[in-house]
Structure formats: structure tokens, C-alpha cells
N, C-alpha and C positions, 0 to 999 in steps of 0.2 A: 531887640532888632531881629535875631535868631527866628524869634516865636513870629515875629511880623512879619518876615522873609517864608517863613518855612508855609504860612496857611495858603500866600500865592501860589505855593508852589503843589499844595495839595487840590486847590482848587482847578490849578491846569489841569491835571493827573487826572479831575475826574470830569472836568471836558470833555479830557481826550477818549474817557471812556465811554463817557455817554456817547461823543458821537461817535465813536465804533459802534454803538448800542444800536443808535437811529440808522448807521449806512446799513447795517446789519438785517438790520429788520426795515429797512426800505420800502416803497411800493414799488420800487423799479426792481429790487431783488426778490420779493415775493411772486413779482408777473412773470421773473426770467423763475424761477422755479415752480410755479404752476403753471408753466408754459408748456401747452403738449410735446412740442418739436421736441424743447430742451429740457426736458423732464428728468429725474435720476443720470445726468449727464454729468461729466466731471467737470465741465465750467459752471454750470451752477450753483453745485455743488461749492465750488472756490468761493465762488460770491457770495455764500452765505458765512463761510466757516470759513475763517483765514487761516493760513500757517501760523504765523506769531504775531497776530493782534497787529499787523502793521500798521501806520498812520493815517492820518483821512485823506492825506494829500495824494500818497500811491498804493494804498491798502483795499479794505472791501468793496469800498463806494466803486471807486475805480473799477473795479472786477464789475460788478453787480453791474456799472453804468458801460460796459463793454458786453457784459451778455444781453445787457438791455436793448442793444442795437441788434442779438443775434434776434431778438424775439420781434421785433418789426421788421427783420429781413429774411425770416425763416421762409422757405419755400412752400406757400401754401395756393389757393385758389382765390385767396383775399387777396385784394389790393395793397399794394405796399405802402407802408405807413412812416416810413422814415424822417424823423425829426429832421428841422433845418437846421439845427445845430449841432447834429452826432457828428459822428467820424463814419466813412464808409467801415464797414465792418471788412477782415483782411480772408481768405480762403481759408485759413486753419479755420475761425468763428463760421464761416458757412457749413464746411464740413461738420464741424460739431454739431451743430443745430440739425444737420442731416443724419448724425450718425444712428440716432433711435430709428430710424425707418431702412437702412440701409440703402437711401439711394444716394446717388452723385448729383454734384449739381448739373456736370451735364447731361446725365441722363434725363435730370428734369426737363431742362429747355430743349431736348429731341421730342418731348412727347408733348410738350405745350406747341413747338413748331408746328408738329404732324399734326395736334388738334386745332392749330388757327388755320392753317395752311389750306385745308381740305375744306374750305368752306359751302363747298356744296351737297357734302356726306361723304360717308366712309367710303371708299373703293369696293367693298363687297356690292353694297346700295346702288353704286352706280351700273357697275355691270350687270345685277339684275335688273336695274331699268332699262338697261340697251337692247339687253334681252328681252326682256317685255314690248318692249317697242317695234321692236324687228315682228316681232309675233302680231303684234296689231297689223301692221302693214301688213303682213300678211291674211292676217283678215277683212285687210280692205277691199284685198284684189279677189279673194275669195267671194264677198259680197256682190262686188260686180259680175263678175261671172257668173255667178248663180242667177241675177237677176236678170242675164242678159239670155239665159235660159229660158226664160217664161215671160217671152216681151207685152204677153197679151194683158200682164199685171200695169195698172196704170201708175204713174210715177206720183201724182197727187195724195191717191187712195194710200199708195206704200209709207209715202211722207206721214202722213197722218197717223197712222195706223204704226209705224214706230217713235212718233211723235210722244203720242198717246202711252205706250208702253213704256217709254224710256222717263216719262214722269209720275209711273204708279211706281216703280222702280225707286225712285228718289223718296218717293214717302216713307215707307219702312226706314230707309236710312238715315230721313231728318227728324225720325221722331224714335229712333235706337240711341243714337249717337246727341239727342236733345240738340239739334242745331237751329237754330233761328231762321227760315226759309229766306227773310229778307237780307240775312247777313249780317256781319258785324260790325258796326260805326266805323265812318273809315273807310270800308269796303263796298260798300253798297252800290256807291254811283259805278264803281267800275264794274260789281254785277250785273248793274242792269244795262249799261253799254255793251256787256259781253252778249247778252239775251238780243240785244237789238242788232250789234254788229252778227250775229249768226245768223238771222234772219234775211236780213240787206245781201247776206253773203251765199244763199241760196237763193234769193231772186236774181244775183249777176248770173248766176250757175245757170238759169233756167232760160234767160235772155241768149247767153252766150251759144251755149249748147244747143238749144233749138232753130240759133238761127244764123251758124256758122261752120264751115267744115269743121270734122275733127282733126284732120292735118294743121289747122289754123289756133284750132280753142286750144287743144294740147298742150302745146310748146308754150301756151303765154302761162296757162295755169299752172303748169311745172315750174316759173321762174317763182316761184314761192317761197322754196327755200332759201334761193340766195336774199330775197327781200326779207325775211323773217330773220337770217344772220346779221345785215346790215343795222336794221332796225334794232335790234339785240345791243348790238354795238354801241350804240349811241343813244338806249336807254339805260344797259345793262354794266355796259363795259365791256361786252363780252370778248375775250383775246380772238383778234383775229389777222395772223399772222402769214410767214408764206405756202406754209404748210395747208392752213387753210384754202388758201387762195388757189392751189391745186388740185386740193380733192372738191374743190369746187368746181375748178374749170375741166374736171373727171367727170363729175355730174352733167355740167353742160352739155359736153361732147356725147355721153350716151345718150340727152335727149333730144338730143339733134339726129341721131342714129334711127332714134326708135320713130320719132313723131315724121319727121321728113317732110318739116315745112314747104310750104308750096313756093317761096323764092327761092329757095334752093336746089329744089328736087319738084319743078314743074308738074314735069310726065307721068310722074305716080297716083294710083288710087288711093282712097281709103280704105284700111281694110279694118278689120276686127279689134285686133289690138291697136288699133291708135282710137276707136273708138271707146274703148274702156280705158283710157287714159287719160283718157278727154273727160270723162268720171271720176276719177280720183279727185277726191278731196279730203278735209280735216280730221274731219268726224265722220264718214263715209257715210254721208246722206245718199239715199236713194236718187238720183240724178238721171236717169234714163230718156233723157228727154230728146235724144236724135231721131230724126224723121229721116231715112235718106231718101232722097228724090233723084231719080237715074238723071243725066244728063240728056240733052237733045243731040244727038247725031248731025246735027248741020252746023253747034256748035263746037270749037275748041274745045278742051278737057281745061284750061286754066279757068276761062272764060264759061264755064257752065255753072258754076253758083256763085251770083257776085256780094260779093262782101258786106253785110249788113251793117249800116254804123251804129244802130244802137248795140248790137252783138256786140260790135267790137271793142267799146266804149265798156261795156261791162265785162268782157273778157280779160280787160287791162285792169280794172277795178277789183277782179275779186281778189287776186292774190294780195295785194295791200291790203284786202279786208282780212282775209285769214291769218296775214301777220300781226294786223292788229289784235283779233283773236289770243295768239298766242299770247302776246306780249301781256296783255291784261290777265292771261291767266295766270303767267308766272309773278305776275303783283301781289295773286291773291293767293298765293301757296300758302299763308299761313290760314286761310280757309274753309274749310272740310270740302271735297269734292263732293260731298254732298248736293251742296247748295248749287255749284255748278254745274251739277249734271241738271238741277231741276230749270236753273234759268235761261240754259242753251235748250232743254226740253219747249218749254215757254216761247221760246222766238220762233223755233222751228213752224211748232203747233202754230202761231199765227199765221206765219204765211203761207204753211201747206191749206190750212184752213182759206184763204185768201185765192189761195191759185188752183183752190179744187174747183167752189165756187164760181170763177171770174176767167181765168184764165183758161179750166179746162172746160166752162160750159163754151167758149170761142173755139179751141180746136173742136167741141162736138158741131159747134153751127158750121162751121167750113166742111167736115168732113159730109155731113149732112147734104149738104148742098152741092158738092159734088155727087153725094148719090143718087140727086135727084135729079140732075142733071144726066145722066149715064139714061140711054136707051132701056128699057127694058127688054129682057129677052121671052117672047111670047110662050116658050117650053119653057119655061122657069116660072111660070105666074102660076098659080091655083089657089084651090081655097085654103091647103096649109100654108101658106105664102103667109109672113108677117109682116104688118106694115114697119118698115123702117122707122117713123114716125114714134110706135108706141116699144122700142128697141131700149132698155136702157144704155145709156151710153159708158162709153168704154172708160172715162176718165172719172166717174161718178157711179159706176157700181163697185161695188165691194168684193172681195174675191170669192170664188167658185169654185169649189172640190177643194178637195182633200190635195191637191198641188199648191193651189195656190198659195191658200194657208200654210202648207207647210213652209214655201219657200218666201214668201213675206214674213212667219215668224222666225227665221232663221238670220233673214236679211234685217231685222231688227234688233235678235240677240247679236250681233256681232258689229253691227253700228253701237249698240251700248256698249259693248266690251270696249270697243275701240276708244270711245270717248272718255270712259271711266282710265284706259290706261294713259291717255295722251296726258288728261288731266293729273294722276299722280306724278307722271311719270317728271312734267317741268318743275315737282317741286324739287328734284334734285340733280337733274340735267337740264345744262343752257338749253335756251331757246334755240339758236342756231343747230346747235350740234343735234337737238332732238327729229329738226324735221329733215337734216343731210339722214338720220337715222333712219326714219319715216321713210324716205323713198327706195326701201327695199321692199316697198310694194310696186316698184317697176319690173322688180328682177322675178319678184311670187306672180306678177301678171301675167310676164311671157315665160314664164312654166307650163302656168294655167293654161293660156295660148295653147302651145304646143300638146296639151296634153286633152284640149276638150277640142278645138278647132284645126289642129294638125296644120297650124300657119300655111293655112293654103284657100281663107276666103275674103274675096275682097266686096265690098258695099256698095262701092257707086257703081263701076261697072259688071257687077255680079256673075264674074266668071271668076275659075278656081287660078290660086297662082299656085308658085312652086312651093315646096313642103317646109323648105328651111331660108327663109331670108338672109340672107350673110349681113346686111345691113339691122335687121334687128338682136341678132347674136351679138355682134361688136358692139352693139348699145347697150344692151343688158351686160354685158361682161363691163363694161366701161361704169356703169351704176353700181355692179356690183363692188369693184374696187375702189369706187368713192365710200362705198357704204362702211368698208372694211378699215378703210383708210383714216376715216371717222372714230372709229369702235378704239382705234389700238394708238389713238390722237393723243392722250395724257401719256402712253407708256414714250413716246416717243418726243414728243414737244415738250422740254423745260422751259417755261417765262421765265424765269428766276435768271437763268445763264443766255439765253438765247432770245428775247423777248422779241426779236426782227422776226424769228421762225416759229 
């Protein structure tokens, strides 16, 4: 009975050993000691090698099956892996698992917060984009300027002619960078919407502008960027709170200042700068297309250029088109700007091509016919006389001297630059916020103002005003402080605690 008793009792014994053997040598104590995190740690270390061989019920398995929880909840970049049947693991087992790197755990969840958090790039990234932005705008208003220097340059001829350059441009860069001209699957239709909306969006430009004051065209084309915020909003999400809502209604009040609609401010002329205002656009297309026509003397000054509906019809249409613009571009930020530069090149190029053609051989027949219509004057005829007839016209020749070229190539490098920055620049600032940024080419215009035309000329009635407007000072200071107001919006505005502001 002894001998029959005593083999049970050696065979438990070596149960017990073997399973110490098996928890020992585990795959769950093996994964917690070739676990990076918990590697040469002193719980792993426990899991392998007990103190005194203790039992399977509270000894190594148990260790081994408690750092086994550290090594699925170790703080890494991988997705957590947590059995549904562990135990949450306790703050000593997180620290440990932490303790070969020397971080905390909360210093880990501060630095995954700031990297979810920040979803639109780093704060350095963005300030440089504000900054690059402000600088486009400013060579928006530079563009015009310059162009409105050398009015004998035709607006067709210019279109085309940086049309052209802005898509040899694109080549070097789609075939550097190997990018697919049509795009990536996925992206395509909204490329080619983008090509056609820029197109549609220079024809409203050209309706409006030719055949509407600029007191009138102005103000509706400035309402762009609040249509660009809104739309933003309710594609994007974009926060738009009461902070917003101010340096918006900042922005309003300066262009009301500067444009000085005709329902409000009657009695006033057009002068210079509401004319190059009346110009600002996206991508700073060549747009010179005002004709001004003096009024008649027997009529009123409200009532001397009456209001065109097809103008007007597309002067309300283009801003909606350029917020579409926008919005599609930031669709395609994962894009190379590349391809964008070449498909906004492409829409352009068609219509300038379209309204060289068609639209500008019409203003040559009108102008034409009024010349022939004009008396001639008997001391002005001879045999150098040229017949107006064999005259190339003014919207279908190409530029002359060493001005014009220069100021058409120059008026083309800086509508590229423009384009190219607008286009990086949404892939890490909202829509909204980038074009309240953009319109610090109202404050670079009347600089320019002041500094090429001494704010003292006016268009319709072509007599000199006074040197400093107080009404266009308080407009540009009023845009100026939305623009700023903008810029320092994140240091200022928490969603997180404040989500109303």
C-alpha cells in the first residue's frame, strides 16, 4: 500500500514540474521576454525564473500571463491588441513596459494628442503658408498695377500668352516628379471640373467687368471669401465660430469703405483703385477688360451707365465659381500641384483662345466703325496716312517693344507664382481661412495706389481728387485687421473649450 500510495505521489510531483517546465517556457512568456518594450526588464525577467518554483495556480504562468497583458498594451504606434479575456493591466505594468525607453505614459498621450490634434500640419507649416499667402496677394495687386500701366497691352493677347507659359511650366514638373497629367483614379473628374470651372470663371470676369461699373463689379467679387468660408463649412467642416464671424464682418466693412457701392454712396466717381479691385481674382488672371465711357452732361451721374443684366448675372456667378475652385482644390491636396497647375493652364488657354478670336474680333468691329464713322480731318490725310482698314487690331496683335514683353512676362511670372502658392498652400490651410488671408492684396493695392497714382485719379469724370481719401484709409486699415485677425485665429480660438468662439 506504501509503494501504491508513494508512485501517486511521485507522479503529482512531477506534474507539478513539468507544468512549471511548460509555464516557463510558454509562448506567452517567451513574447513578453522578446518583447522590445519589456526586454531585460525585471517583470519579465520574474515570468521566466521564479523565486521558489511556486505553483501553477499563483506562480510563473500567472507572472508570464500578467506581463503578457504588458506586451499587448505596451505603448507603441500599433494598434492595441488586447485579449477579451485579460485583465486591464494596473499603472505599475504600464510603467514597466515604459521603463526601457524612459518615457511616461503621459508624456506619450501629450505627444499622440499634439500629433492627432493638429490635423492640418505642424504650426511651423502653417505659418509659413500665411506667409506665403500674404506674399501671393501681394503679387496679385502688383500684377494689376503693372498692367494697368501699359493699358495698350490687350487682355486676350495677355491671357493667352500666360496661358501658354504657365503650361510649359507644368511640363518639366509632370515629368520630374513622374506624375500622370490626367491624374490619379479617384481624382480625375474633380481635375477636370477644376480646368472647366476656371474657364466658366474668366468668362463671368469678362462679362462683368466690361460691362459694368467698377463701383458695382467690385463689392460682389470681394464677397468671395465669405462664400468660400461658408462653403468650406459644410463640405469641410471648417470651425466657424464668433471670432469668425467678426473678422468677417472686419473684412466687410473695409470693402465697403474701399469699393463704395453706388446704393450707398451715390455721388461718387470711379476712381483708380476701385478699378483694380474690380481685377482681383484667384489666380490673378489678366482681366483688364474696363472700357470707361465718360458720362453725358444732361444726364445724372447715377443714371449715366445703366446696369447690364447679363453683367450683372455673371458678376453674382463668379464668386460661387471661385469658391467652387477652391473647394475642389483642397479635395485634391493629395495631388501634386503639378497636375493642377497644368489643368487650370488648359481651361484658361481655351477661353482666352475663344475670346481672342470671337469676342475680341467684336470689340475690333465696333471700334472700327466708329472710326469710320468719325469725319476725317483734311490736314491729317496724306499719302503716309494708313488706312485704318489694313491696321492690325489692338486685341489680336501681339506685343511691341521691349515694354511690352517685358511687362506681359512679368504679368505672367507672378500669376504662376500665384497659382502655384494658392494651390500648395490649401493643402494645409482651410479653405476659408486661406482666402480672409488672400485678401491682403486689398491693403498691397492701395499701397500701390498711393505710391504709383497718388490717390488723386478718378475714371469716369477724369478730373484729379484729393491726395488721401479718408474713406479708402479706413477700408484698407479695416482689411488690414481682419487679415491679422485671421493669422493669430488658432493662437487665440480653442474649439476644444470654447467651440461657440
Amino acid at each position: 500500500m506504501a509503494r501504491a500510495d508513494s508512485v501517486p505521489e511521485g507522479r503529482k510531483q512531477s506534474s507539478l514540474s513539468s507544468a512549471s517546465f511548460r509555464s516557463a517556457t510558454s509562448y506567452a512568456s517567451f513574447r513578453s521576454c522578446k518583447s522590445i518594450k519589456s526586454f531585460g526588464s525585471r517583470a519579465s525577467f520574474k515570468s521566466v525564473v521564479s523565486r521558489d518554483n511556486m505553483s501553477v495556480r499563483t506562480g510563473i504562468a500567472n507572472e508570464g500571463y500578467q506581463d503578457n497583458l504588458s506586451f499587448y498594451s505596451f505603448n507603441d504606434d500599433l494598434p492595441s491588441l488586447t485579449p477579451v479575456n485579460a485583465v486591464t493591466p494596473t499603472q505599475r505594468q504600464r510603467s514597466v513596459s515604459n521603463s526601457n525607453n524612459g518615457e511616461t505614459t503621459s508624456d506619450f498621450w501629450d505627444k499622440e494628442v499634439g500629433k492627432d490634434g493638429d490635423e492640418d500640419g505642424p504650426r511651423t507649416y502653417k505659418y509659413l503658408a500665411y506667409l506665403a499667402v500674404i506674399v501671393a496677394a501681394s503679387a496679385v495687386a502688383g500684377s494689376t498695377t503693372v498692367t494697368s500701366q501699359v493699358p495698350s497691352i490687350s487682355p486676350w493677347v495677355l491671357l493667352v500668352y500666360r496661358s501658354l507659359l504657365q503650361l510649359v511650366t507644368s511640363f518639366p514638373l509632370l515629368l520630374g516628379t513622374r506624375s500622370n497629367c490626367l491624374g490619379p483614379p479617384g481624382y480625375r473628374w474633380r481635375l477636370y471640373l477644376t480646368g472647366l470651372l476656371t474657364g466658366f470663371l474668366l468668362l463671368s470676369l469678362y462679362l462683368a467687368i466690361s460691362s459694368l461699373p467698377p463701383r458695382i463689379v467690385a463689392p460682389i467679387l470681394m464677397t468671395t471669401p465669405v462664400l468660400t468660408m461658408l462653403l468650406s463649412c459644410v463640405v469641410f467642416g471648417e470651425h466657424i465660430g464668433l471670432y469668425r464671424m467678426l473678422t468677417t464682418s472686419l473684412f466687410l466693412a473695409g470693402v465697403v469703405l474701399l469699393t463704395r457701392p453706388p446704393p450707398l454712396f451715390p455721388n461718387d466717381a470711379s476712381d483708380q483703385l476701385q478699378v483694380d479691385l474690380a481685377q482681383y481674382n484667384l489666380y490673378a488672371f489678366p482681366t483688364h477688360f474696363y472700357q470707361p465711357t465718360p458720362p453725358s452732361p444732361d444726364t445724372p451721374l447715377p443714371l449715366a451707365q445703366p446696369v447690364d443684366t447679363l453683367g450683372l448675372v455673371a458678376a453674382l456667378v463668379a464668386p460661387f465659381l471661385a469658391a467652387f475652385i477652391v473647394i475642389l482644390t483642397r479635395q485634391c491636396r493629395e495631388v501634386h500641384f503639378s497636375v493642377l497647375l497644368f489643368w487650370s493652364a488648359l481651361g484658361s488657354l481655351l477661353v482666352g483662345c475663344i475670346g481672342l478670336y470671337t469676342l475680341g474680333q467684336e470689340e475690333d468691329g465696333q471700334e472700327r466703325s466708329r472710326d469710320e464713322r468719325d469725319i476725317p480731318d483734311p490736314a491729317s490725310t496724306g499719302p503716309d496716312m494708313v488706312n485704318p482698314t489694313n491696321i492690325h487690331s489692338l486685341s489680336t496683335r501681339m506685343f511691341e517693344g521691349p515694354t511690352e514683353w517685358l511687362v506681359a512676362t512679368l504679368v505672367a511670372i507672378l500669376g504662376i507664382f500665384v497659382t502655384v502658392v494658392i494651390t500648395k498652400a490649401l493643402q494645409i490651410v482651410p479653405p476659408g481661412k486661406l482666402v480672409l488671408l488672400k485678401s491682403a492684396e486689398v491693403v498691397a493695392g492701395y499701397v500701390l495706389h498711393l505710391c504709383v497714382w497718388g490717390g488723386a485719379t478718378s475714371v469716369s469724370a477724369g478730373v484729379l481728387g484729393q491726395s488721401l481719401q479718408w474713406l479708402d484709409l479706413g477700408g484698407a486699415v479695416c482689411v488690414g485687421l481682419a487679415v491679422v485677425c485671421t493669422g493669430v485665429e488658432d493662437l487665440i480660438v480653442d474649439t476644444k473649450r470654447w467651440r461657440w468662439f
